[in-house]
N, C-alpha and C positions, 0 to 999 in steps of 0.2 A: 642751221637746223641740224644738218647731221655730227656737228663737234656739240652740241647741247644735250644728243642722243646719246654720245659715247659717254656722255660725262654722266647722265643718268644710271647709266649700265653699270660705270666704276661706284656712282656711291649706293645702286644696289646691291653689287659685290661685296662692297667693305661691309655693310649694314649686314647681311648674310656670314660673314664670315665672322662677325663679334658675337653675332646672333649661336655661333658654332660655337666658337669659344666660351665664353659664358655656361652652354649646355654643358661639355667638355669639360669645364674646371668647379661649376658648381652643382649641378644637379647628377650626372654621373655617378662622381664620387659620391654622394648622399644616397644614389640609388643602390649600389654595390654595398656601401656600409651597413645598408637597413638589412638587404640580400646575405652578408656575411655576417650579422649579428646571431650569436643564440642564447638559448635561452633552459636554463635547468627544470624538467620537468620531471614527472612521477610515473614508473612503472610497474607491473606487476613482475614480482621477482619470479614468483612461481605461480601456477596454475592456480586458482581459487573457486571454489565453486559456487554456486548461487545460494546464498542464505548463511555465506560464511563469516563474520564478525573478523572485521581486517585488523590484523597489528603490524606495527612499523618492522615486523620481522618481513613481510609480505610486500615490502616493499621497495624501490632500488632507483635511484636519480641518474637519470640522463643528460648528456648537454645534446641540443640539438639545436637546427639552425630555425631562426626564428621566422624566418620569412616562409608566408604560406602554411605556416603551424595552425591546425584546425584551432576552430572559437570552440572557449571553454576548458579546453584542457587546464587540469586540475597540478600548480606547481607546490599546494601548500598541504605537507602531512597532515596539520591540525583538520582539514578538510575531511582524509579519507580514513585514520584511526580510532577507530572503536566503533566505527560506521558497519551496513549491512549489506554485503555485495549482491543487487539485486539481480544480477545476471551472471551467467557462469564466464570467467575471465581467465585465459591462458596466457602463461610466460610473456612476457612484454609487450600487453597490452599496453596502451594509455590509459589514465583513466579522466571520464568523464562526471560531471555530477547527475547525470540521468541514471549512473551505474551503480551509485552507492545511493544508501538510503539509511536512515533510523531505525528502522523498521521493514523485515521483510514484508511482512503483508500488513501488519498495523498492532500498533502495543500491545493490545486487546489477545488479537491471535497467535500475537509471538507468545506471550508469556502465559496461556491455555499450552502451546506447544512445549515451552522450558518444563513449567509444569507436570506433563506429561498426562494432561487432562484431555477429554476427548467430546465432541459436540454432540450432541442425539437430539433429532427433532419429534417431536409427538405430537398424534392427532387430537384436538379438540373435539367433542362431538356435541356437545351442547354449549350453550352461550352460560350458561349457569358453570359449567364444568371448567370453561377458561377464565372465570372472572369478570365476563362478561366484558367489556373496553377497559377498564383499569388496570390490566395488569403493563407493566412496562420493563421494558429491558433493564438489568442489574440489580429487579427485585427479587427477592430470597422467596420459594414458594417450598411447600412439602408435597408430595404426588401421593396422592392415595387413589387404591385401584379396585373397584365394585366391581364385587363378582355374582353373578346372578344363578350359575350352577357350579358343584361342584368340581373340582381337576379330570374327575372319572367321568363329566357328563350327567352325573347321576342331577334330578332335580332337588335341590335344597334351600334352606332360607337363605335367601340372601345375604353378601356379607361386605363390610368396607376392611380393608386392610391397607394400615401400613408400615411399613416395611419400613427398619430404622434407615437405610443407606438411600431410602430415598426421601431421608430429611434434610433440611438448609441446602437444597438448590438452588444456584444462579442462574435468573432466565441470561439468556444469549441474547434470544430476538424474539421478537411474536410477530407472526404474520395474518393476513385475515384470507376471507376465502378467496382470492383470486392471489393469495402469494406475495400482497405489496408489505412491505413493510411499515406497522404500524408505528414507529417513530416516525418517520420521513414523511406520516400521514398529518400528525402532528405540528412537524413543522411548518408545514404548507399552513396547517391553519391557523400557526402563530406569526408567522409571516403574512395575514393576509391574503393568503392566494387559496382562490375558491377551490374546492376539495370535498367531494361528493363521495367520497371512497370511507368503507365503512371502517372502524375500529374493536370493534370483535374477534378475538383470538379463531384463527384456526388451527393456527400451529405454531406450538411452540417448541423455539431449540434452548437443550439445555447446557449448562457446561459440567459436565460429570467425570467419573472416574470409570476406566475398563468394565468394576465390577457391578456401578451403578449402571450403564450403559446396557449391560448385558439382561439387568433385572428388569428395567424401560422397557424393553424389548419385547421380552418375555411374556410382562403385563400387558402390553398395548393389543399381542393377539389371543391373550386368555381373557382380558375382562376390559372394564372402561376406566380410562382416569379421568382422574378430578384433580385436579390443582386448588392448595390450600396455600392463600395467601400468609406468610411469616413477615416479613416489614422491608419499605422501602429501600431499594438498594441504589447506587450512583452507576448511572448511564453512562459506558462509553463510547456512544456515538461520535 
């Protein structure tokens, strides 16, 4: 009984110690080599600020080790050039692709900003004066502005004006009275999904220039606008 016992102990030893070996000559080394591999990634050369349009000047390859290297990291220029750096990035950042983008804020708003075009929203104050529900984002309207007395206050005949700089406007957006967004009301009810929210302009934003912005302005607390439909324009929603 007790020589049966010893002999057990010896071929659990041996069993244990190929057991070691094995670990030792094959899995070790595999572990160490995955541990010492790396791997070339992409950094930020210099500081970049947010909304800056990246060029391969802006940018500088690493070797680093690969083991433990965050998920996602970005090893491929094609990836991060000509792209829009959505957050502000300093000297040797990594970059990620949550970081860069197409578009600062969306096609739409970059190129009003390349542009150098500026938004202005105005009040609706009648269903007649918006268009009542038809009018829609990317349509061309003209803004004319009824004035009911005179500049001095004095009482006079009424009068419509308008004003050439406030011709061939792009709507922006139109909103209704509680501020939803009448595309997005649209879609809901082309999608099928029930949508009790009216489509009647309250307000519409325009896409204009400094000097048209300032005349909007101007008008909206001297008299009332009207919006005059000119033709269908394409939605960038």
């Amino acid at each position: 009984m007790h020589l049966k016992f010893v002999k057990n102990r010896i071929f659990l030893s041996a069993l244990c110690l190929l057991l070691a070996a094995g670990v030792a000559f094959f899995l070790l080394p595999r572990f160490y080599e995955d541990k010492s591999a790396t791997v070339t990634v992409l950094r930020a050369a210099q500081d970049i600020p947010a909304g800056t349009t990246i060029t391969e000047q802006m940018l500088t390859s690493a070797e680093v080790g690969g083991y433990g290297l965050p998920e996602g990291i970005v090893t491929d220029k094609t990836q991060l050039v000509g792209k829009v750096a959505q957050t502000a990035l300093v000297q040797g950042d990594y970059f990620f692709p949550q970081k860069v983008g197409s578009y600062l804020a969306d096609e739409q708003l970059d190129r009003i900003a390349e542009n150098g075009q500026r938004l202005v929203t105005v009040s609706i104050e009648s269903i007649a004066a918006g268009l009542s529900s038809h009018l829609l984002a990317g349509d061309t309207v003209t803004v004319a502005v009824f004035f009911e007395k005179a500049s001095d206050g004095q009482t006079t005949a009424p009068q419509v004006i308008v004003y050439p700089e406030l011709a061939g406007l792009t709507v922006y957006s139109v909103e209704n009275a509680k501020t939803e967004d009448t595309a997005e009301i649209r879609s809901e009810r082309e999608d099928s999904q029930s949508s009790s929210s009216d489509l009647v302009a309250k307000a519409v934003t325009l896409i204009v220039t400094q000097e048209q912005a300032e005349t909007l302005i101007q008008a909206e607390y001297t008299g009332t606008l009207h919006l005059i439909f000119e033709e269908r324009g394409v939605s960038h929603e």
